[in-house]
N, C-alpha and C positions, 0 to 999 in steps of 0.2 A: 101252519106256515113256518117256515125256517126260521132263525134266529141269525144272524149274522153280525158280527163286527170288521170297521175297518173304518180306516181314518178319514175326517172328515172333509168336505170341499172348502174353501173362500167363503162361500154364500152361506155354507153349515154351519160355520162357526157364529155368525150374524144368530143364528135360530137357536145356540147355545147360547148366547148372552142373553136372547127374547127369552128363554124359557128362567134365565138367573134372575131377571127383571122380576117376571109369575113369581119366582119363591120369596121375590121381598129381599133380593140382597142388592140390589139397586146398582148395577154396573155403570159405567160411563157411558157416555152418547158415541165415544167414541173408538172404543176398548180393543175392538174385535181386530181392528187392522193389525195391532200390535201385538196381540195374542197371537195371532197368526204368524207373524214376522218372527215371532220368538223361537216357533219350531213346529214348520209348515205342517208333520205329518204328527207332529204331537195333539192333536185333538181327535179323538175316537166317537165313535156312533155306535150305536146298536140297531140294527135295523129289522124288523117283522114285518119279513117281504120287502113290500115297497117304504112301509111307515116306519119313521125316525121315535122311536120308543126309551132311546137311553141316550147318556152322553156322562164325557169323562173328559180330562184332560193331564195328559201325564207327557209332560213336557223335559226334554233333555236342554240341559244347559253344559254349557263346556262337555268335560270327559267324565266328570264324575259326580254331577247332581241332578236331582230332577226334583219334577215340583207339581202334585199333582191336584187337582179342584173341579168343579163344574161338574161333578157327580150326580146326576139328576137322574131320576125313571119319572114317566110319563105317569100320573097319579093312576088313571083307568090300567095302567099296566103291573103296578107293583103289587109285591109278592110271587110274582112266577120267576125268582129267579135269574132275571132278564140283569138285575142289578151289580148281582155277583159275578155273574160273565163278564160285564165290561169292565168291573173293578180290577178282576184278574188277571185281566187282560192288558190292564192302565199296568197293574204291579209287575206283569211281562215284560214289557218297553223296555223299565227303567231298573230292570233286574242288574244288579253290581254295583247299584247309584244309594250315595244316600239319598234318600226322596225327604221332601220335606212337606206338610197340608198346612192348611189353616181351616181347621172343624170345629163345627159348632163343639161346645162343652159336651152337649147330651149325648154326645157319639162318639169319646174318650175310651171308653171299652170297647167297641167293636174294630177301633182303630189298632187299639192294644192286640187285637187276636191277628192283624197281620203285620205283628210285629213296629208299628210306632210307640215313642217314649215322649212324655209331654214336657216342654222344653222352657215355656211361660205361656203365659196369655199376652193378647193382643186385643188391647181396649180402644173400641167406638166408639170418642167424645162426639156429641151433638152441639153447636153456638149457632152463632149470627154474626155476618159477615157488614159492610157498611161503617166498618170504624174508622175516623181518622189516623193518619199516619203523617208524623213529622217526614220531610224529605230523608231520603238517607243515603247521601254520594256512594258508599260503599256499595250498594242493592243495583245490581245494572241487569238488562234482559239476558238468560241462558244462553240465547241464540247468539249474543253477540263475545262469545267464548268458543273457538274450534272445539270439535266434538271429542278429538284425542284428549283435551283436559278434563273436561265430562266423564270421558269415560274412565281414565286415570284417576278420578276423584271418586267413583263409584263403585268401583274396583271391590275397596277392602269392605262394603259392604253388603256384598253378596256373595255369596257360596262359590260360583264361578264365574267362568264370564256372560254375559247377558250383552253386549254388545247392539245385534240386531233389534232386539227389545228395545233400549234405551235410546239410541237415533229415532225410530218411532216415539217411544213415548215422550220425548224431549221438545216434539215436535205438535203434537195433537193440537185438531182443532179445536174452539170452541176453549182453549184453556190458556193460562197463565204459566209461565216457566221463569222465574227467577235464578238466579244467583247473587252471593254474598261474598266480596272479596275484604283480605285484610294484608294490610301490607304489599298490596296489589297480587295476591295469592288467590283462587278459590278456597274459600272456608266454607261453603255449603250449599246448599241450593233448594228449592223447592219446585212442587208439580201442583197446581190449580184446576184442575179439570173437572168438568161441565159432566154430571150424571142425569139418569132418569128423575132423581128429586135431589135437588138441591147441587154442593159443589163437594166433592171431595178436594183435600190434602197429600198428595203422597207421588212420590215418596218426601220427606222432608229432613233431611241431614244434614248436621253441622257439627264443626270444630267444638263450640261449648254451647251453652244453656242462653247467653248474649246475642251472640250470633241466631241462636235459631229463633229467641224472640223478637227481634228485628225481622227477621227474614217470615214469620208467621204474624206479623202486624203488617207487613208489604203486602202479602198474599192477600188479606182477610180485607183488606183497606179495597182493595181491586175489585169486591162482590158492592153489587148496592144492597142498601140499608134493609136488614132482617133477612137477607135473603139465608137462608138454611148454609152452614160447610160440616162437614166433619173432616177428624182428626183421628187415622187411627195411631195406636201410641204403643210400644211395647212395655207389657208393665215392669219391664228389670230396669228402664230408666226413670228413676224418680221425677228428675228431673221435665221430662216432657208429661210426664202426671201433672204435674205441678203446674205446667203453664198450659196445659187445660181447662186447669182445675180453675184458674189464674184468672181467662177471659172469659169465664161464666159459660163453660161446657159442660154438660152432662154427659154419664152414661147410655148409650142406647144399647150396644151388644156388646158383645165378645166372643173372641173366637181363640181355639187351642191349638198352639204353635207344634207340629210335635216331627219331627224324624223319628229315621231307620236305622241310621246312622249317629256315630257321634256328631254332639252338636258342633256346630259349624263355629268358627272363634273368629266371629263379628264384634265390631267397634260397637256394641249396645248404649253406651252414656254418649255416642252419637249420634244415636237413631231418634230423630223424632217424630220420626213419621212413617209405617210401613208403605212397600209401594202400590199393592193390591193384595189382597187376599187369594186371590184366583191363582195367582200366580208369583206371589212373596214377594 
């Protein structure tokens, strides 16, 4: 049978989250819309014949980044090869871009041979959600903030613009969207959202270490009691180590942050929270 690539449908991208589910990387309930939105023909398939055998996602942002994940071959298929096609085909797309991943550690050399540089890791704290939370006037709902300020605040932490992205993700069902003002300014904001187990964090930015723990005691206060969240955390800010470390989170994984490109000169001592692996 033939071998074929070419980007995926609406409905396909649904069946590239179902199979990130299978590998154990626990996607959102409600992920796919926004994935989608981010850059409609940026998700690829591999297909033998009829059958959905591989998948990729090498997604353009603005003019000059890309971002690529969801790298899967069908287990009964791997080893024929089918893997490197689509990979090469993902490094096609986004050919002129810095591309940036989020890979597991054990796959750090194979990343190296086309050309990524490993930039830090990005640490999966494990806790429990159901904590009390003093009130706190400053902490108002994201939505209740025009999108232009959002998107002005989000800005210098991403590589380019992600726009389309961020209206979806700001928005998701099933989750929580805060913001944090100071001096009647946005200072940071956070994302609550509802996965196949438990809640993730992300993305979660703020002005200082203050700010973000007020703003990750609002979030965590909104889960009932023991319910599972995680926190992923970049490890060049000490500071959101710490306040992991802080409300009795553990490590569960980590993943290698790496470009093609020089790294990108992100506000990191105000990242506390990355926004998805899939997709950075």
């Amino acid at each position: 049978m033939t071998y074929t690539i070419r980007s995926m449908s609406r409905k396909e991208v649904d069946i590239a989250v179902e199979w990130a589910a299978r590998e154990g990387w626990n996607p959102g309930l409600h992920d796919a819309a926004c994935f989608h939105a981010a850059d409609p023909e940026g998700f690829l398939v591999g297909m033998l014949g009829d059958e959905l055998v591989a998948t990729i996602s090498a997604v353009k942002y603005g003019a000059g980044f890309g971002f690529m994940g969801f790298y899967i071959v069908r287990p009964e298929h791997r080893g024929n090869g089918y893997g490197m096609q689509i990979w090469n085909a993902a490094m096609q797309r986004l050919r002129g871009r810095n591309i940036g991943l989020d890979g597991v550690v054990a796959q750090q050399d194979n990343y190296r041979k086309s050309g990524f540089k490993l930039a830090y890791r990005n640490i999966r704290y494990q806790g429990a959600g159901g904590k009390h939370a003093a009130p706190d006037e400053r902490i108002v709902p994201l939505s209740s903030l025009p999108f232009a300020k959002l998107r002005a605040y989000d800005q210098p932490f991403f590589p380019d613009s992600r726009e389309n992205f961020l209206r979806c993700w700001s928005q998701l069902p099933d989750s929580t969207a805060l913001c944090i003002l100071h001096q009647g300014k946005l200072a940071g904001y956070g994302v609550l959202r509802a996965c196949r187990s438990g809640h993730k964090i992300g993305p979660m930015f703020a002005d200082d270490a203050e700010l973000a723990e007020a703003l990750f005691v609002a979030l965590q206060a909104r889960m009932p009691q023991d319910a599972t969240i995680f926190l992923d955390t970049p490890e060049t800010n000490p500071a959101a180590i710490a306040l992991a470390q802080r409300h009795g989170m553990t490590v569960s994984f980590e993943t290698a942050r790496m470009y093609t490109g020089n790294f990108p000169e992100l506000p990191m001592l105000r990242m506390f929270g990355v926004t998805t692996f899939e997709l950075g």
